[in-house]
C-alpha positions in Angstrom: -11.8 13.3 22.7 -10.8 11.5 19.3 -11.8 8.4 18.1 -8.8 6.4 19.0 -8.8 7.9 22.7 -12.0 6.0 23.1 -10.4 2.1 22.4 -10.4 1.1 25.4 -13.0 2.9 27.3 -16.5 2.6 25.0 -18.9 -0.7 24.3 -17.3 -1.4 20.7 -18.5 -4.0 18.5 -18.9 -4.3 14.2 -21.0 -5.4 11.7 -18.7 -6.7 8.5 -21.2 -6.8 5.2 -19.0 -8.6 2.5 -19.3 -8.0 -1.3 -18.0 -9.9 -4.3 -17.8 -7.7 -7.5 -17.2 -8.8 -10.9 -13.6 -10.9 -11.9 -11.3 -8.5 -13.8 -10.2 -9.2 -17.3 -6.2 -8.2 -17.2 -4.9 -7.0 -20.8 -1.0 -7.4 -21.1 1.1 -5.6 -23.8 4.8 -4.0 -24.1 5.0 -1.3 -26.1 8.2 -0.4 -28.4 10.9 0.8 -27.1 11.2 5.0 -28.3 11.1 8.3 -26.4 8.3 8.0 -23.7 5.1 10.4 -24.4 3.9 10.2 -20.5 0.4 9.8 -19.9 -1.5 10.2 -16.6 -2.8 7.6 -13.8 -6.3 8.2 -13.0 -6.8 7.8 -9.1 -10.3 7.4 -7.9 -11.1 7.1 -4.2 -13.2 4.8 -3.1 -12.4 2.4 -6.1 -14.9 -0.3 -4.4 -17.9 0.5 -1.8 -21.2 0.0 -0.2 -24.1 1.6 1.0 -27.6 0.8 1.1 -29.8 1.1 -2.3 -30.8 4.6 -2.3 -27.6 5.6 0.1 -25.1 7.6 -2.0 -20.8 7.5 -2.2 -18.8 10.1 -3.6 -16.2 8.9 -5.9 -13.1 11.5 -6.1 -10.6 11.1 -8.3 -8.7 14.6 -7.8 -5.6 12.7 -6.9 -5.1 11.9 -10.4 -1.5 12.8 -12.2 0.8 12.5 -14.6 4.5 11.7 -14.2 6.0 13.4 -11.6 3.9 14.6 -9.6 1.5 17.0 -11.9 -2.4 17.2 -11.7 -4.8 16.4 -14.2 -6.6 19.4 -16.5 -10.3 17.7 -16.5 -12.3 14.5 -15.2 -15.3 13.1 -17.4 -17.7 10.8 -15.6 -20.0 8.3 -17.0 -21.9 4.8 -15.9 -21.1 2.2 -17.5 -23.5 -0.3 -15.8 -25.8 -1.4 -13.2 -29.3 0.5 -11.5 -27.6 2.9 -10.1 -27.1 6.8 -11.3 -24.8 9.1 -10.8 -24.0 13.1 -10.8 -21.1 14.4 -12.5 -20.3 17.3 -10.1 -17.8 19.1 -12.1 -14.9 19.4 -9.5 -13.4 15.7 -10.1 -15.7 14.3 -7.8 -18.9 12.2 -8.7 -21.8 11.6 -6.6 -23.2 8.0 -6.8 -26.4 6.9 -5.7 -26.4 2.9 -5.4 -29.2 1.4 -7.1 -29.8 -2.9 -6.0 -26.4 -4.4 -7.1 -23.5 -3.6 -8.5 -23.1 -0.1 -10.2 -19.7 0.4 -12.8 -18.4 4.0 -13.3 -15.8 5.4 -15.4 -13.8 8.2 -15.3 -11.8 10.0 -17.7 -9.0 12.3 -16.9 -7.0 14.5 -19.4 -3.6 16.3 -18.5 -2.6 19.5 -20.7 -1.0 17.7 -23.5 -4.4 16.3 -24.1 -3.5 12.7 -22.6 -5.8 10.4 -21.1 -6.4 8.0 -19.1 -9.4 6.0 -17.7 -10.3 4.3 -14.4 -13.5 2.4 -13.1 -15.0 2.2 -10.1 -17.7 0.2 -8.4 -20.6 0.9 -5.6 -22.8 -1.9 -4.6 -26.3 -1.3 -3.2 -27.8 -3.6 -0.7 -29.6 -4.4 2.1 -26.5 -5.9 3.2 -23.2 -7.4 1.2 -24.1 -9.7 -1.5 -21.9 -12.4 -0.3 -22.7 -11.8 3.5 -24.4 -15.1 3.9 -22.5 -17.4 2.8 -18.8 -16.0 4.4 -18.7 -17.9 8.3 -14.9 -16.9 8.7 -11.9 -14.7 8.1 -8.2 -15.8 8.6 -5.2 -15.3 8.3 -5.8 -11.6 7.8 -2.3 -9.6 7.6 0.0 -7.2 6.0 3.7 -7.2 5.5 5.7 -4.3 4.7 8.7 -7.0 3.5 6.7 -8.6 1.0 4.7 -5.4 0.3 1.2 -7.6 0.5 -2.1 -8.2 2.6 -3.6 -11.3 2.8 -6.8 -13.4 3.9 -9.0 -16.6 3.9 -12.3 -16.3 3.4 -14.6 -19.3 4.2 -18.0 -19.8 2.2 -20.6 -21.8 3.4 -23.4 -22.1 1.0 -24.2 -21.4 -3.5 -22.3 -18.8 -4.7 -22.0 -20.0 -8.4 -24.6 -17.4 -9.0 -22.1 -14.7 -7.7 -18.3 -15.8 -9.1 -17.3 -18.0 -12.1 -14.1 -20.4 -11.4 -14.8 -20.3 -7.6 -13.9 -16.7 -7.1 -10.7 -16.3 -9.5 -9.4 -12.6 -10.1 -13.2 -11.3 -8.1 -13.0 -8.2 -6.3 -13.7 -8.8 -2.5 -14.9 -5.7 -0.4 -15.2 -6.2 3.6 -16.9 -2.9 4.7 -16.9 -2.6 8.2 -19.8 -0.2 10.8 -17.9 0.2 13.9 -20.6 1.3 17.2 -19.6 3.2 20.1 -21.7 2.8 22.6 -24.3 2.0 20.1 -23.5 5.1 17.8 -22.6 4.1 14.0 -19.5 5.4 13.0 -17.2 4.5 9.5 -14.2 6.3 10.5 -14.1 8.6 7.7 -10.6 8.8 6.3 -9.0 10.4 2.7 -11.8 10.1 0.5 -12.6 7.4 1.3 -14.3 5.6 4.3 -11.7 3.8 6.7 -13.9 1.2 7.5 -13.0 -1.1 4.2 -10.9 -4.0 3.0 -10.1 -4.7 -0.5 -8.6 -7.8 -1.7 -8.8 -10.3 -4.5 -9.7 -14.0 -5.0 -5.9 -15.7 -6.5 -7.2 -19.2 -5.9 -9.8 -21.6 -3.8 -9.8 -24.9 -2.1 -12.8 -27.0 -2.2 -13.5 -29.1 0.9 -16.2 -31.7 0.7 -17.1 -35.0 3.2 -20.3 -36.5 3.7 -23.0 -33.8 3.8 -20.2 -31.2 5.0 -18.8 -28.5 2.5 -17.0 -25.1 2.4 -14.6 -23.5 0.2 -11.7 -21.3 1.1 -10.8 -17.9 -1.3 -7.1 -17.3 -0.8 -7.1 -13.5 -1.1 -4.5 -11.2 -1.5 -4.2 -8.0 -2.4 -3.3 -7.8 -6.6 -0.2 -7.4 -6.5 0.0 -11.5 -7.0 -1.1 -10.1 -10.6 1.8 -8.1 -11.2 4.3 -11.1 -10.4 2.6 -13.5 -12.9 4.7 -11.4 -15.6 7.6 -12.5 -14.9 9.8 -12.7 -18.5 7.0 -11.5 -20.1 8.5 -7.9 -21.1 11.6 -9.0 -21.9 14.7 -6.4 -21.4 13.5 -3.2 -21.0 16.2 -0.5 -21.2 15.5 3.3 -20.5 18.0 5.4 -21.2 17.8 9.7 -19.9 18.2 12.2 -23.2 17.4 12.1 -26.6 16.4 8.7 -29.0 18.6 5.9 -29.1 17.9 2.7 -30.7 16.3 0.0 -28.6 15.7 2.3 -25.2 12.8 3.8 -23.7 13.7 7.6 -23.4 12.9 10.6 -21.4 14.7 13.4 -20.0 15.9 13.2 -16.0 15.5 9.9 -16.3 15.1 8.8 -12.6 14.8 5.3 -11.1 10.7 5.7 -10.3 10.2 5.9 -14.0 10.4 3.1 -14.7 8.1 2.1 -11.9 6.1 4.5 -13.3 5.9 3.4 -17.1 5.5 -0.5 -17.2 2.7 -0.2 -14.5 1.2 2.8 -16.9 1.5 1.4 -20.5 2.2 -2.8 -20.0 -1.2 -3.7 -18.9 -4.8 -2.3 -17.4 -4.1 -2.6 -13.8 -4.1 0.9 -13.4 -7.6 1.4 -14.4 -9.1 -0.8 -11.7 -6.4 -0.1 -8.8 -4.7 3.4 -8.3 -1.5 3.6 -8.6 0.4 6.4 -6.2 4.6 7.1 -7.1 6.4 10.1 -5.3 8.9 12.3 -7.3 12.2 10.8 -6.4 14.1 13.3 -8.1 16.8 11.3 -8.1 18.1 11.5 -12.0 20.4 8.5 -13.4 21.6 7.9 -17.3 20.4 4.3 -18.4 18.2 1.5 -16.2 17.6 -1.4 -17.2 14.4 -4.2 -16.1 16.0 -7.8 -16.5 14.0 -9.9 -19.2 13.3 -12.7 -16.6 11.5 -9.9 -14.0 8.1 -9.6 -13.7 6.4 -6.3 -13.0 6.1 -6.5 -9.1 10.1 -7.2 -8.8 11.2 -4.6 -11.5 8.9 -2.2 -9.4 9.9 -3.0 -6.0 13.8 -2.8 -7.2 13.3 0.2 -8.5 12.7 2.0 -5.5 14.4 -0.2 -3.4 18.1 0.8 -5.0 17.7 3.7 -3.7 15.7 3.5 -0.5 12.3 3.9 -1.8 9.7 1.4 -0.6 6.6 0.3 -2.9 4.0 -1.5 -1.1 0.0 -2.3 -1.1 -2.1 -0.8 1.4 -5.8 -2.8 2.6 -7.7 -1.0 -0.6 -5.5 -2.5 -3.2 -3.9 0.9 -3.9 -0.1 1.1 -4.8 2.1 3.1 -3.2 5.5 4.3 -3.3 7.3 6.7 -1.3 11.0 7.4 0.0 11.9 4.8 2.8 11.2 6.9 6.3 13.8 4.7 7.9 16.6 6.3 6.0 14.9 9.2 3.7 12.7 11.3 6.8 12.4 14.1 5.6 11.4 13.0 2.4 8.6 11.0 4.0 7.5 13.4 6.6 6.9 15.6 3.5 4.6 12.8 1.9 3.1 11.6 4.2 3.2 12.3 8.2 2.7 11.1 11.4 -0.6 9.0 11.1 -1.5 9.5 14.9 -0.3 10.4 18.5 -0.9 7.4 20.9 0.3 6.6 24.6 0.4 3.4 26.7 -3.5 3.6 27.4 -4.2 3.1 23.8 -2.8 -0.6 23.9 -4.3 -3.5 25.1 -0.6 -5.6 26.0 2.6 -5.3 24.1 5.6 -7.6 23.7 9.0 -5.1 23.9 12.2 -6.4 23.3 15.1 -4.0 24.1 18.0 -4.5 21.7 21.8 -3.7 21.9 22.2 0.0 19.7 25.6 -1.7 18.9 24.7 -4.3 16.5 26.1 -3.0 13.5 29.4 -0.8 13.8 29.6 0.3 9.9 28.6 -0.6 6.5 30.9 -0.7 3.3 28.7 0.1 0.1 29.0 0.9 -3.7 26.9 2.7 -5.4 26.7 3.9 -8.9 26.0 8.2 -9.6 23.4 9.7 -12.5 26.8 9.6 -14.7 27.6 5.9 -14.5 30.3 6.3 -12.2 30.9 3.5 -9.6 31.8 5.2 -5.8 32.5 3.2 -3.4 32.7 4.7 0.4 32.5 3.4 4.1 30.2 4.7 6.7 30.4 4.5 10.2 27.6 4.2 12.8 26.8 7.1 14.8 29.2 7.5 17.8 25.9 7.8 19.9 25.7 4.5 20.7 28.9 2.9 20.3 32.7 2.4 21.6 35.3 2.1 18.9 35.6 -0.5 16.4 33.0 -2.3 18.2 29.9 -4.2 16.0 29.7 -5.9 12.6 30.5 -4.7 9.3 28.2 -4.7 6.6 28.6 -4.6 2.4 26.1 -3.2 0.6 26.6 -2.9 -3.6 24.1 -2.2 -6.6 22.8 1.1 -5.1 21.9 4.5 -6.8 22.6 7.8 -5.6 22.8 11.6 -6.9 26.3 12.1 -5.1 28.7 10.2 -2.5 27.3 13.1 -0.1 24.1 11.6 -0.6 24.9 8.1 0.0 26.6 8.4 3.2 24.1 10.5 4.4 21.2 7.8 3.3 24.2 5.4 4.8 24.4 7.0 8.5 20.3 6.9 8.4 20.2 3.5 7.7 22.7 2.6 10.3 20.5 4.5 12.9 17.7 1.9 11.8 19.5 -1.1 11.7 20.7 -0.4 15.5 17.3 0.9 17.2 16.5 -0.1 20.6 12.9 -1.0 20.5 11.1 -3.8 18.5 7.9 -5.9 19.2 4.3 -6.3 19.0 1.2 -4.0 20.3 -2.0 -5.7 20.7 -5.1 -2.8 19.9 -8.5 -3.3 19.9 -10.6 -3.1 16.5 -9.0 0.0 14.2 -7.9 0.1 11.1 -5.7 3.8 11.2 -2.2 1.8 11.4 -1.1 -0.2 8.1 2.2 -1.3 7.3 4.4 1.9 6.2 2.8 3.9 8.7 4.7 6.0 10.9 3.2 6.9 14.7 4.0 8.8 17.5 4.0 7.2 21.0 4.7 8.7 24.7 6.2 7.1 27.6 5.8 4.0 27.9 6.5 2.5 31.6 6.5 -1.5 32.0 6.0 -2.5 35.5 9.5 -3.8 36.1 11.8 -2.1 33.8 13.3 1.2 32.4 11.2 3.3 30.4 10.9 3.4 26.7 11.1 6.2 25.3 11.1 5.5 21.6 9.0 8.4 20.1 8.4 7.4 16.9 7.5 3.9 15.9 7.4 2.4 12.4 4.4 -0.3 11.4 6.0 -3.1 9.8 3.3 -5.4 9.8 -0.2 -6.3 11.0 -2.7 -8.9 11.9 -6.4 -9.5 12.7 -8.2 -11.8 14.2 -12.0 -11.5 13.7 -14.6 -12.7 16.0 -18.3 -12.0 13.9 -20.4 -13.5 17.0 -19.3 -11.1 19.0 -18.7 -8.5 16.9 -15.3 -7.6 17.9 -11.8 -8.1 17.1 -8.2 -7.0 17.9 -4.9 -6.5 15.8 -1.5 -7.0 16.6 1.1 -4.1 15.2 4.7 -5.6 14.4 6.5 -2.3 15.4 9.7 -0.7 15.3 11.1 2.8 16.9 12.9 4.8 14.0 14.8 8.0 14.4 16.7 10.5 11.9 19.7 12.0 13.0 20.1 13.6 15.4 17.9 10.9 17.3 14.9 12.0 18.5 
């Protein structure tokens, strides 16, 4: 019996240790515009943990690559700070053992054309979470796929000058979690990393005082809030596929992800505190152009988002891009996978509403091909669902695609989506396995009063906590959605 087969059945209950790390310093630069010499991202999982002093965390950073999708030669690993020490274990990976506080490691990957890059990473050791104490709530806890965030408040009760300068701004905030069942420890160990963490950032505070009562309230989110404070500060960038031409950022099969790709890379040190995780859309195009008034989170999100590609933060902070599995499946499913199998028993109630499959009857789009053509095409929905000319019309423009084959094919998926059955919410007890962009696979399920659903595969769109640290519990509520590729499934 798995993990997640035992939700409902076992004694469950948490213990959340909270630790504040240091406030980042963000560097912000825009390099000339020339041919682009690619250098790599270095990827280490966990970037933020904690274990007792003594207790030990391997740090792997394996994952690391440079543009598209190629592995790095060698990793170098070194402390920077703190009591700790570590091993350098000569397969990517590092072994840290925690010392009391706050331990800072580096690592060093080079590809083979001798680039580099560096990351850092940070283990606390403790009997418990250096800002434990003084946190009495958590609220407000969600994630959106639409806005590509999470989110929290954090109360504090008590000092904590000693631990943040200007009330928690740009500090690293780490909620690890020990789930028991039935009074067995267990973290859930996921990719690297364990599953049992959170990872936001401090953006700003309010400070409540009356009479002899006080608190303050970190508004966390994850740092992507960063990323849009640059908005104008690049100017135009122009990237342009082929040899040098005055003004534009060259490279050869230039595709839309690139430039993803390069302005999180070479515009500012993000990348060596968060990772930073772009799929190969192989998609090529001649020239793409950032707007000068776009900050970095916008020119990224648009650059996958032209062409179906969805960029989002997942609970650890990390960045990640992949092709949209609501229109590009098979792309996905080769990414990334189902995350689970579930059935009806898994969920503690569920809100279902059952939608008409003949919403949208076909979609008019424009779209512009790797040659700087302009097509423009008509798709309709899928005769599954629908009688003739019945359903709305929609206009889509300012898309990129490889060929008009493509584009109605992306088109068809897409219409599939916009017309599934099944939305709503599913209320689980404490997990963390299901984050926005997840995809899951469900059985039957069989309300009391109506038809069956039979929606197969659902989508996450969104979720929400709600803690409750007396008790030790909490629950979650998925925002859901089925999603099929053609044929439906």
């Amino acid at each position: 019996m798995t993990d997640q087969d035992t939700l409902l059945k076992r004694w469950q209950y948490f213990i959340a240790q909270f630790v504040v790390f240091p406030a980042i310093s963000w560097d912000y630069t825009v390099p000339s515009p020339g041919a682009i010499t690619w250098q790599p991202f270095c990827l280490i999982s966990p970037r933020y943990a904690h274990t007792s002093i003594g207790g030990t965390v391997t740090l792997y950073a394996t994952d690391s690559y440079t543009r598209p999708t190629t592995a790095v030669s060698s990793y170098a690993w070194a402390k920077v700070s703190g009591a700790g020490s570590i091993v350098d274990n000569l397969d990517g990976t590092c072994t840290v053992t925690a010392g009391d506080g706050v331990t800072k490691v580096s690592c060093t990957v080079t590809d083979a054309a001798s680039e580099t890059a560096v990351g850092y990473a940070f283990v606390h050791g403790g009997s418990s979470g250096n800002f434990t104490a003084i946190v009495s709530e958590v609220s407000q806890f969600s994630g959106d796929l639409d806005t590509g965030e999470f989110k929290a408040d954090v109360t504090l009760r008590g000092a904590y000058s000693g631990l943040v300068s200007n009330d928690g701004r740009d500090h690293v905030i780490l909620m690890h979690v020990t789930h028991y069942w039935d009074g067995v420890a267990d973290t859930f160990g996921g990719y690297k990393r364990d599953n049992n963490t959170f990872v936001l950032m401090c953006r700003d505070s309010e400070i409540y005082e009356e009479a002899e009562s006080y608190y303050t309230v970190l508004h966390l989110e994850a740092p992507s809030y960063i990323l849009k404070q640059t908005g104008g500060g690049t100017g135009e960038m122009k990237f342009k596929s082929g040899g040098a031409v005055a003004g534009y950022y060259t490279t050869a099969d230039l595709t839309p992800n690139d430039a993803a790709y390069y302005v999180l890379r070479e515009t500012m040190n993000y990348h060596e505190y968060f990772n930073v995780s772009l799929w190969n859309n192989t998609m090529t195009i001649d020239n793409f152009n950032i707007r000068a008034d776009t900050s970095i989170w916008d020119a990224c999100r648009d650059s996958h988002g032209w062409n179906f590609g969805i960029l989002y933060m997942n609970r650890w902070g990390n960045l990640n891009g992949k092709p949209d599995p609501r229109v590009r499946y098979d792309e996905w499913e080769a990414i990334a996978g189902s995350v689970g199998d579930y059935t009806e028993a898994h969920l503690m109630a569920y809100d279902i509403q059952r939608l008409r499959t003949d919403r949208i009857g076909g979609a008019k789009i424009q779209a512009i091909l790797p040659d700087m053509t302009i097509v423009d095409t008509s798709v309709s929905a899928p005769g599954t669902y629908y009688t003739a000319n019945y359903g709305q019309d929609i206009r889509m423009t300012g898309l990129l695609a490889d060929s008009a084959a493509t584009l109605s094919y992306w088109m068809e998926q897409h219409l599939y989506y916009l017309n599934t059955e099944y939305q709503g919410t599913f209320k689980m007890a404490m997990g963390h396995e299901l984050n926005p962009g997840d995809v899951f696979d469900m059985g039957d399920i069989t309300p009391t009063i109506a038809d069956t659903i039979t929606g197969s595969k659902w989508f996450v769109l969104g979720v929400s906590y709600r803690f409750d640290f007396e008790q030790g519990t909490w629950l979650r509520d998925l925002k859901v959605t089925t999603i099929a590729k053609a044929p439906l499934e």
